[in-house]
N, C-alpha and C positions, 0 to 999 in steps of 0.2 A: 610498395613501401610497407615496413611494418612499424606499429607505436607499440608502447610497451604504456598499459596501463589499469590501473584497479574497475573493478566493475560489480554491477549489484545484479543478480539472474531475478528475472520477472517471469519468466516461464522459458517452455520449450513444446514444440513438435514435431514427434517423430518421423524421422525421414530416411526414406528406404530402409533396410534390412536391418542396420547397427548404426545409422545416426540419425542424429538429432539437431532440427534448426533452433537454435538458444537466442531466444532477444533477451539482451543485458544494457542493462542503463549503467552506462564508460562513464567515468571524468574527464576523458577529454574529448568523447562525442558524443555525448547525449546518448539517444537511446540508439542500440545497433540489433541487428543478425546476424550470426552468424552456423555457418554450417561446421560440426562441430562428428569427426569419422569415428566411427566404432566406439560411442563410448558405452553404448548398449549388447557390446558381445559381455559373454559370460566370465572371457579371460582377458585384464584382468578385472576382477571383481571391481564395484564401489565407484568408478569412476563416473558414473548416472548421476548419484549423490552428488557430486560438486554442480550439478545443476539445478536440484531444487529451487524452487521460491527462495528468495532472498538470500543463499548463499555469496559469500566476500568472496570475490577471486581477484588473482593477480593475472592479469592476461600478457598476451604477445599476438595483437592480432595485423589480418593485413588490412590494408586500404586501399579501398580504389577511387578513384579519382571518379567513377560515372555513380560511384554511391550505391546502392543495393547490395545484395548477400557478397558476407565475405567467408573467408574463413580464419580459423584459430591457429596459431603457431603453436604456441605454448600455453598451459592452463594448470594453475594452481591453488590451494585453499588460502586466501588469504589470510583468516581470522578463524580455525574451527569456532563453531555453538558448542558451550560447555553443556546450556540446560532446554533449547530450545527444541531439538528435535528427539526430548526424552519428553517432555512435559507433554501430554495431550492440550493443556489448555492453551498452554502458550504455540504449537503449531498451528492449533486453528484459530487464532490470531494471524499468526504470520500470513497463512493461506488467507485468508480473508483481507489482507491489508497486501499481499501481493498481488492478490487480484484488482485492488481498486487501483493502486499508483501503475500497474499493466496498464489499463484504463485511459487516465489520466496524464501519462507520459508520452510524447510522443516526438517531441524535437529532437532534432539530432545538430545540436551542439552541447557546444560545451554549456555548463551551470556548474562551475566550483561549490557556491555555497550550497545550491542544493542537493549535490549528491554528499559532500560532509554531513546535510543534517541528518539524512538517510542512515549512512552509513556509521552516526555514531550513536542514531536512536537504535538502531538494530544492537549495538553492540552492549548500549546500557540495559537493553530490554534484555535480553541474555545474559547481561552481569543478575540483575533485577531478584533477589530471592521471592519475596511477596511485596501484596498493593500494587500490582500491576492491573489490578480490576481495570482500571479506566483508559490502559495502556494505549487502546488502538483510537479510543473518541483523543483522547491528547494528540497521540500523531496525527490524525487526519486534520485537527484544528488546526497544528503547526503549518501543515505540508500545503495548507491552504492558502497561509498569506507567502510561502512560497511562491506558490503556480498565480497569483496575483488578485486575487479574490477573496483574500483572509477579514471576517467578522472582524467588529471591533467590540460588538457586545452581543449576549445571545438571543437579545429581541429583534435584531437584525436577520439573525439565522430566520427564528420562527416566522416573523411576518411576512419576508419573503418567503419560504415554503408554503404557509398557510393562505399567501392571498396567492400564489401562484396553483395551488390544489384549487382552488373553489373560484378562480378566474370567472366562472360562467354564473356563479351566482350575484344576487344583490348583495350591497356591502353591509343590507342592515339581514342580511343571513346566514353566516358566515359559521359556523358551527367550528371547524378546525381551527379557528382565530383563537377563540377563548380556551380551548382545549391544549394546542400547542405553547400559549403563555404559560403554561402549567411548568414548560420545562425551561425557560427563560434562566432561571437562576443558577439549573444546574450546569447550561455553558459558559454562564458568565464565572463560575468557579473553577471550571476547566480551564477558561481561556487566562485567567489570574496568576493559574499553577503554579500556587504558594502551597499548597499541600494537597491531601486526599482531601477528592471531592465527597459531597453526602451524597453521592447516588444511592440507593438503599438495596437495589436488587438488580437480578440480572434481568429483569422485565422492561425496569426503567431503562437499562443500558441501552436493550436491542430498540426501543423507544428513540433514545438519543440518535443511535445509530442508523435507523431509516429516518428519520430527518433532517439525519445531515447530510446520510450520501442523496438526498432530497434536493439540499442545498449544493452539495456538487456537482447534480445535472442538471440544476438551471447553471451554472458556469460554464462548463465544460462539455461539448458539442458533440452530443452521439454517445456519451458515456455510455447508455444502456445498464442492466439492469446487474447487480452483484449479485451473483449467485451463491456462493460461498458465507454469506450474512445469512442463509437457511443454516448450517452446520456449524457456525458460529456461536446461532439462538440458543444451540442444545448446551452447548458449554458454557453459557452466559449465565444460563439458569440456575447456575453451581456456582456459580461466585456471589 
């Protein structure tokens, strides 16, 4: 059986000579694989690129009823990036937040409303000329009460981080308690997103951002560690 449906690429790997296994998070199945021929020969050129991270595609894929690898009928760009894969800043964004929802995704059903938020934060981030400093702490906040674990305020975030880091200690020694309240206000501005946050540098950001994908792996079971938040830092510094 084939469906015909829009899909968001989380990654790929290489497989045999000239293809590549693609998992894409579908709208009408959650997350899939698929085995995806030759799109790594030389001729013709470009077609690798509709794979990257977070590429819109319009698919035609099969289905099989025992579930496991499929393959692609048909495969097209949905939406090109007008400024996404020029911008240095803005790709190591993308990499960095297609590595955590890779992560963090993992059903394979359907979620209408989740994969619209995706696919239309992708598209405004990409419209986005500037102030996108805080781009990827705002997605992750959203994509949180998404996957069913979203803050309601950001002293929520810290104290469970900070008492879940220092578990082993006494309560009256808590050293990351009082240091992590530090950033208490700037998620509760985030999570508000009535305008630009006052985070002041990219120091604070990467700050935010290991304590929140902190707060993601007590949710979410086996996360493990992002890697891509090291090449992130370098860029974070600059804004």
């Amino acid at each position: 059986m084939l469906i015909k449906t829009r899909g968001i690429v989380l990654n790929y790997l290489k497989y045999r000579e000239t293809s590549i296994i693609a998992r894409v998070y579908t709208e009408q199945r959650g997350v899939q694989s698929y085995i995806v021929n030759g799109v790594r020969k030389a001729k013709p050129p470009g077609r690798i690129a509709l794979f990257q991270p977070f590429t819109l595609l319009d698919l035609v894929a099969y289905v099989s009823p025992r579930g496991g690898l499929t393959r692609l009928s048909e495969f097209r760009c949905l939406r090109p990036f007008r400024t996404i894969p020029y911008d240095m800043r803005k790709s190591s964004v993308v990499l960095f937040l297609s590595e955590v929802v890779s992560r963090v995704l993992r059903e394979e059903e359907e979620n209408a409303a989740l994969f619209e938020y995706l696919y239309h934060a992708l598209v405004a981030f990409d419209e986005q000329e500037e102030g996108f400093e805080n781009f990827a702490l705002v997605f992750l906040l959203h994509l949180s009460h998404y996957l069913g674990f979203g803050p309601d305020s950001g002293r929520q975030i810290t104290e469970q981080v900070a008492f879940a880091t220092d578990a082993n200690l006494p309560a009256t020694s808590r050293p990351t308690v009082l240091r992590f309240q530090e950033f208490e206000h700037f998620f509760d501005e985030l999570l508000r997103d009535e305008g630009p946050a006052s985070v002041p540098n990219g120091r604070v950001r990467r700050e935010l951002l290991t304590i929140l994908l902190r707060y993601y792996q007590l949710h979410v079971e086996n996360m493990g560690d992002v890697r891509s938040l090291d090449v992130l830092s370098d860029v974070l510094a600059e804004l």
